[in-house]
N, C-alpha and C positions, 0 to 999 in steps of 0.2 A: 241343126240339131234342135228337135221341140226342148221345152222347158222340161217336160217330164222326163225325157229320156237324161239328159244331163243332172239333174235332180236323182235317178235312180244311178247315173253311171257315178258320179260322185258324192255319196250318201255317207262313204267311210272317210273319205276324205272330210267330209264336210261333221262328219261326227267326232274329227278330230278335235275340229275347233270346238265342239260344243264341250269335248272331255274337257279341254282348258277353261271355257269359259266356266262349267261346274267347279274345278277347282281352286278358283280366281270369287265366283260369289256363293261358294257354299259356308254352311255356318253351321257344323254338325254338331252333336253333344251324341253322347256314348249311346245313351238310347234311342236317337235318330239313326246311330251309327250303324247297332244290333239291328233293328227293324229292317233299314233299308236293305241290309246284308239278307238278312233270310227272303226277302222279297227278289233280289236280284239272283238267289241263287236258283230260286224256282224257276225263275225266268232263263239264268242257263241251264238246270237242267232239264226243262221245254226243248229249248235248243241243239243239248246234246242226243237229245232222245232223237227227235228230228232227223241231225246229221247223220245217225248210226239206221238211217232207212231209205234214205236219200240219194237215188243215183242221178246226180245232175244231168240234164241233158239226154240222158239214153232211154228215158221212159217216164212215163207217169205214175210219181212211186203213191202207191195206196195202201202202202203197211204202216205200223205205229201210229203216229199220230196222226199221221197223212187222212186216215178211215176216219178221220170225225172232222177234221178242217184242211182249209187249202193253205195256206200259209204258217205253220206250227213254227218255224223260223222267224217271221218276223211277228207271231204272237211272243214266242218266247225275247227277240228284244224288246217288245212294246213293254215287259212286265219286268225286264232287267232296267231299261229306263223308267219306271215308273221305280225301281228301288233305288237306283242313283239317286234320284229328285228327293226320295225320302230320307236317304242317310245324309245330303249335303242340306238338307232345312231350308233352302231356299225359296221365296216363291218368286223370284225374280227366275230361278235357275227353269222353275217348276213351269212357268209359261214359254220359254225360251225350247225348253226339251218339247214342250206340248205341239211347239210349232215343228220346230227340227223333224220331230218323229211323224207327225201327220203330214207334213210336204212329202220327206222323202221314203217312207215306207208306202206311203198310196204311188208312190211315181213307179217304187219296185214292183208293186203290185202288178200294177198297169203294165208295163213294160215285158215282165216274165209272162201273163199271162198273155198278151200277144203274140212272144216266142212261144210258150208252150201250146197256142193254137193252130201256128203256123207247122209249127213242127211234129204234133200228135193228132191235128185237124181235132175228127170225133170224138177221140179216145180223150181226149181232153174235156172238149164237151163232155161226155158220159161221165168221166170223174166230178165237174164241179155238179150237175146235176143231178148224182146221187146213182147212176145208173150202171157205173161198173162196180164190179165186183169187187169185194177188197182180195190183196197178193197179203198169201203168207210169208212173210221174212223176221228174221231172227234180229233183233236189234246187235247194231255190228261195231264194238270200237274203232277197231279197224277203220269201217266204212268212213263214221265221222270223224276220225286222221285223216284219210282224205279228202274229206269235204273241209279242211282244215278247221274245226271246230275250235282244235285247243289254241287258235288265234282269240276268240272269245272270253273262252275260259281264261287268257292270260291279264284279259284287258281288267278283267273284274277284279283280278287277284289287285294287280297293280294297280286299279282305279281305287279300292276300300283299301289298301295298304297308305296310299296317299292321304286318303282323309286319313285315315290312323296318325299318320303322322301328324297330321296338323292339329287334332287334337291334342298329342301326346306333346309338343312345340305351341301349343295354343298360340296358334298363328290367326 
């Protein structure tokens, strides 16, 4: 197994460690706390939006945000980690996250976008080079239920409840 394919198969696992390691060197105060919060939630709901147009696997989705980038899933983490790094004030955290995210969202990158060439050949091409057509679909809760979204959404509640704590414990 290349480096990058394990780097993309293990990116959740490996973002585990990195949630620990933020809340092991973060140093928040209340208005690191706010800031980071409104930044990570734009970043999930980049994400959610994503998920609710997203049919993994069965096609080349080109609704929602799909029609302006390839990747709106792993922009919308890049910008939820970029608000973690800001509510925990760390810049020990803030180079640690800078490496974590560019390893393993470029390995995702790489990796999907070989399945999805293998598996949509042109159609694939013709999406990233602008030449298909955008599909009408309706942003779907539902949809991002099953793309399990609200695994996401659960992390962030629970990752800013935890700093909460540790301000509220000034630990």
């Amino acid at each position: 197994m290349t480096l990058l394919l394990w780097l993309a198969r293990w990116r959740v696992r490996l973002g585990a460690v990195t949630v620990v390691a933020a809340l092991l060197l973060a140093r928040p105060t209340w208005a690191s706390w706010r800031a980071g919060l409104v930044i990570a939630l734009m970043g999930e709901a980049i994400r959610i939006w994503a998920a609710g147009h997203l049919e993994k696997s069965r096609e080349v989705t080109r609704s929602g945000p799909y029609r302006w980038m390839a990747h709106p899933l792993y922009v919308g983490s890049s910008v939820l980690a970029l608000g973690v790094v800001v509510a925990a004030a760390s810049p020990v955290l803030a180079v640690l996250a800078t490496i974590y995210m560019g390893a393993t969202i470029t390995a995702a990158i790489r990796t999907e976008e070989a399945y999805l060439r293998k598996a949509f050949g042109t159609g694939y091409d013709d999406y990233r080079t602008a030449r298909a057509e955008p599909m009408a679909r309706r942003f779907s809760l539902a949809r991002a239920m099953r793309n399990r979204e609200y695994r996401a959404a659960a992390g962030v509640v629970l990752g800013f409840a935890l700093l909460a704590l540790r301000l509220v414990l000034h630990l």
